[in-house]
C-alpha positions as CSV (number, residue, x, y, z in Angstrom):
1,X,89.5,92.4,103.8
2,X,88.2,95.3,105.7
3,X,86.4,96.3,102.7
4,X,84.0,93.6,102.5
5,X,84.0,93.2,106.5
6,X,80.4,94.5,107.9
7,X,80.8,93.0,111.9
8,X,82.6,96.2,113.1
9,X,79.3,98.0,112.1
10,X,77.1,98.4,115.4
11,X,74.2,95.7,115.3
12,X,75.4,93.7,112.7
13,X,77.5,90.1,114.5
14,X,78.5,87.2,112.9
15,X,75.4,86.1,111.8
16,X,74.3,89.1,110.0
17,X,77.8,89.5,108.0
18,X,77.1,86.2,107.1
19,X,73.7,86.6,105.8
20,X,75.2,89.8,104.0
21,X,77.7,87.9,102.2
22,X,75.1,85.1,101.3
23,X,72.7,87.3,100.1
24,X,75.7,88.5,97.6
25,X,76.7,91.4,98.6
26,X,80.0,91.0,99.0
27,X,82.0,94.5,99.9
28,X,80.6,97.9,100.9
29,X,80.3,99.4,98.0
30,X,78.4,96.6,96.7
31,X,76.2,97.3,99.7
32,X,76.1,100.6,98.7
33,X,74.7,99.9,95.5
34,X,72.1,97.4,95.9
35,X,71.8,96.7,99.8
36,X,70.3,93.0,101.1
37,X,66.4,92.2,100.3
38,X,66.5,91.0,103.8
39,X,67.1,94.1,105.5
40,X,64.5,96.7,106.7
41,X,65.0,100.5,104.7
42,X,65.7,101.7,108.0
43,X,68.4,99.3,108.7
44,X,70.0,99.2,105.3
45,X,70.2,103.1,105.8
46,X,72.0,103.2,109.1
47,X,74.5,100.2,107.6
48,X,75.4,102.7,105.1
49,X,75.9,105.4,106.9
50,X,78.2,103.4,108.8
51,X,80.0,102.1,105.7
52,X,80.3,105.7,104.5
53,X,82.2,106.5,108.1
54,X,84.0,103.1,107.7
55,X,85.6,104.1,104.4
56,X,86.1,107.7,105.3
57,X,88.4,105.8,108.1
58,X,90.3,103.8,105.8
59,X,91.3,106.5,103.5
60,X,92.3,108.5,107.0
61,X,94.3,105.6,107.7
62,X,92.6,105.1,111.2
63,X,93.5,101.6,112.0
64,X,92.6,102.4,115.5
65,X,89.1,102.7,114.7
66,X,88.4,99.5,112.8
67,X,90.7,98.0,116.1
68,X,88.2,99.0,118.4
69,X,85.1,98.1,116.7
70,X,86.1,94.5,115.4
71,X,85.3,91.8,117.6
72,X,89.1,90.9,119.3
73,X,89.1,87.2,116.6
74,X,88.5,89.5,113.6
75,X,91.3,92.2,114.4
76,X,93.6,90.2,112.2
77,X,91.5,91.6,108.8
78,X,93.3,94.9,109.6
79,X,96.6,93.8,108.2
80,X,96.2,94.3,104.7
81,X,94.6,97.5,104.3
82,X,96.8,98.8,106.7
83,X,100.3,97.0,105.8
84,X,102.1,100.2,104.8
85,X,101.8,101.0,108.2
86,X,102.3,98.4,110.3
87,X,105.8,97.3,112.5
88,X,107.0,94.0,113.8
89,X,108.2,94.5,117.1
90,X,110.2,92.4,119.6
91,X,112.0,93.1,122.6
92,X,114.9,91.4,124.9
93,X,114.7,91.9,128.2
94,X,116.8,90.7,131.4
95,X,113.9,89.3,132.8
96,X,110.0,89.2,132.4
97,X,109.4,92.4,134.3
98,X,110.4,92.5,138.6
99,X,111.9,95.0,140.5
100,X,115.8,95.9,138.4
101,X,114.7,94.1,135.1
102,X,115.2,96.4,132.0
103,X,114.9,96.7,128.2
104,X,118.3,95.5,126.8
105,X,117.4,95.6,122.8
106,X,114.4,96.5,120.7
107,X,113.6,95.7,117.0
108,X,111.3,97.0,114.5
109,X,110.9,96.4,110.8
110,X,108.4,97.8,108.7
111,X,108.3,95.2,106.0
112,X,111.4,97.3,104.5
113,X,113.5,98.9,106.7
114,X,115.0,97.6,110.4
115,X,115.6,99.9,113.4
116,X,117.2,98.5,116.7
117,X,117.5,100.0,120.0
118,X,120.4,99.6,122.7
119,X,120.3,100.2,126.2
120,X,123.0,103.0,126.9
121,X,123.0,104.0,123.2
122,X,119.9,105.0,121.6
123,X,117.5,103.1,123.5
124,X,114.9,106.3,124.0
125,X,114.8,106.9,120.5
126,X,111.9,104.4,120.5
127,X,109.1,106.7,122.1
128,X,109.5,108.4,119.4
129,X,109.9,106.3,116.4
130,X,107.5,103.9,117.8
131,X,104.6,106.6,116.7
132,X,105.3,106.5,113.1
133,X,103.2,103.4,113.0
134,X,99.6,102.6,113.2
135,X,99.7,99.3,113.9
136,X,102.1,96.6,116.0
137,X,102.5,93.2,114.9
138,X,104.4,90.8,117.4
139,X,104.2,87.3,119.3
140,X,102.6,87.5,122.8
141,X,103.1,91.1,123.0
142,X,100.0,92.2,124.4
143,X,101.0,90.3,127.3
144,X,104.8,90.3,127.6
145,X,106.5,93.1,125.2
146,X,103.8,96.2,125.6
147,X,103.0,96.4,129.1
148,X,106.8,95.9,129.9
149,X,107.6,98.8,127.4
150,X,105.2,101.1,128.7
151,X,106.4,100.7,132.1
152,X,109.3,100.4,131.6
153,X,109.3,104.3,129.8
154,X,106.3,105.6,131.2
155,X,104.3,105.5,128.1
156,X,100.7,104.6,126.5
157,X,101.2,102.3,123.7
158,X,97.6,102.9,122.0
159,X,98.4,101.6,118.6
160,X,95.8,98.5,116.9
161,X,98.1,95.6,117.8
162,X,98.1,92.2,115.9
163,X,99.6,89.8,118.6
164,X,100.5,86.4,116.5
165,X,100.1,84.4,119.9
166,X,96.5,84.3,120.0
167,X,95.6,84.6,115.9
168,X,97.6,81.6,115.6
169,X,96.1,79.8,118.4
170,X,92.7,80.3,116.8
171,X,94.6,78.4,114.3
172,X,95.7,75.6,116.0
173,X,99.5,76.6,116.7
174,X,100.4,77.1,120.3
175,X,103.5,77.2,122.3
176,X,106.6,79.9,121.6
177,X,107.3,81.9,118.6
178,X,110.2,79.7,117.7
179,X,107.9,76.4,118.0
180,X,105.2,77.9,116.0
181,X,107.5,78.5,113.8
182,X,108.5,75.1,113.9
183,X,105.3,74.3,113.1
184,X,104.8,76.4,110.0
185,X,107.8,75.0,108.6
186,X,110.0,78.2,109.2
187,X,113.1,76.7,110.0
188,X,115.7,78.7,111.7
189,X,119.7,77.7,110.8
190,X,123.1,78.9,112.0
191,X,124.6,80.3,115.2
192,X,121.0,81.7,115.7
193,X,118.8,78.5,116.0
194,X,119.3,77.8,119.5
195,X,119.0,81.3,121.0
196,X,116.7,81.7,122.9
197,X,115.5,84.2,125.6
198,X,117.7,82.8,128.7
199,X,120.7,82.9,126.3
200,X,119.8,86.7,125.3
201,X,120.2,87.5,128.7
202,X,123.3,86.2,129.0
203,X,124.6,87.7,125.9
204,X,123.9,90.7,127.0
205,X,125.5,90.3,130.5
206,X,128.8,89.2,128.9
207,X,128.6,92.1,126.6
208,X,128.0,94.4,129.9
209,X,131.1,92.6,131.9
210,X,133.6,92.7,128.7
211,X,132.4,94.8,126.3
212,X,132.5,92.3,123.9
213,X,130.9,93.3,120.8
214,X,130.5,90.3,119.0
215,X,128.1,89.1,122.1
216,X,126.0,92.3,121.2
217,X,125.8,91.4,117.6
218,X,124.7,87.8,117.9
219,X,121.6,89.4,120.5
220,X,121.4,92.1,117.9
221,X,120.8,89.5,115.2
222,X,118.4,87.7,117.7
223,X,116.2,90.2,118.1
224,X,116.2,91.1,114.5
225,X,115.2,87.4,113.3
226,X,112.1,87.3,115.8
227,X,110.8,90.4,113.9
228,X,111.8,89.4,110.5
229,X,109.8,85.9,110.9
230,X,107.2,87.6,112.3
231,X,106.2,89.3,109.0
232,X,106.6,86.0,107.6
């Protein structure tokens, strides 16, 4: 999508990507090669100046970039070009962020390949693995799951960040992850369908008191599935 977006250009809104597309000039390099009669010389040779930058920042991988110079309802056309490096993230927490509340699990998946994270085991290993990725895909992270991770370690999380909670909402799905998914017609089946956050706190406060392991696993799982569905 990126490739035939023009709105993260300076001076050029909705409007004008609009009249760009109309005009038929679809992608940049179709703008290279025969920009809009409608435009000025002088305009249609800053615009591709900025397309020239715009796809030296693809090839660079610099999600940030195209993040920052999107308007916020467009971010979500950074996805595909930059899928190969993207992570779904959730976290489970004992509570949503006073005084004594901590990080008890973490996922990630990448589309191929899950990591998960522990409290007492291997929970740090997140700061660093976290930036192997250029962009973070979750459901109401921007307001729950990133500012709680960041104080919660002490770190900037600066990645281009896809929260689901609001693209979907544009969409006309609102609510939790799981009703969304509800919605969608992503159905959830087994032991797992009636986790939900209370009971991941309790899981992990029984696996705390009596060590057991298979309360770990089902939280484990829990926080797995929310990532997993989130790709889908």
């Amino acid at each position: 999508m990126l490739h035939h977006s023009f709105s993260h250009i300076p001076s050029v809104g909705v409007s004008t990507e609009g009249k760009i597309w109309n005009s038929g000039v679809g992608s940049m390099d179709e703008f290279l090669e025969s920009p809009p009669s409608f435009l000025s010389k002088n305009k249609s040779k800053k615009l591709a100046e900025h397309i020239q930058l715009s796809k030296e920042k693809i090839s660079l991988k610099d999600a940030r970039y195209f993040y920052e110079n999107l308007p916020s309802k467009d971010h979500w056309r950074i996805f595909k070009e930059f899928q190969d490096s993207t992570v779904y993230l959730d976290i489970e927490t004992t509570g949503l962020g006073s005084p004594g509340d901590i990080i008890t699990t973490i996922a990630l998946y990448d589309g191929k390949n899950i990591k998960y994270y522990i409290k007492g085991e291997n929970l740090n290993d997140f700061k660093k693995d976290i930036k192997e990725y250029g962009v973070i895909v979750s459901y109401n992270g921007k307001t729950f799951d990133i500012p709680f991770i960041e104080n919660y370690f002490g770190i900037s999380i600066s990645h281009a960040h896809l929260d689901l909670r609001y693209i979907l909402y544009s969409l006309g799905y609102s609510g939790g992850l799981k009703s969304c998914e509800q919605q969608l017609g992503i159905g959830r089946i087994g032991s797992l369908a009636d986790v939900d956050g209370f009971f991941a706190v309790l899981l992990w406060n029984d696996y705390k008191k009596s060590r057991n392991k298979k309360s770990l696993e089902t939280l484990l799982s829990y926080n797995i599935e929310d990532v997993l569905n989130l790709e889908y």
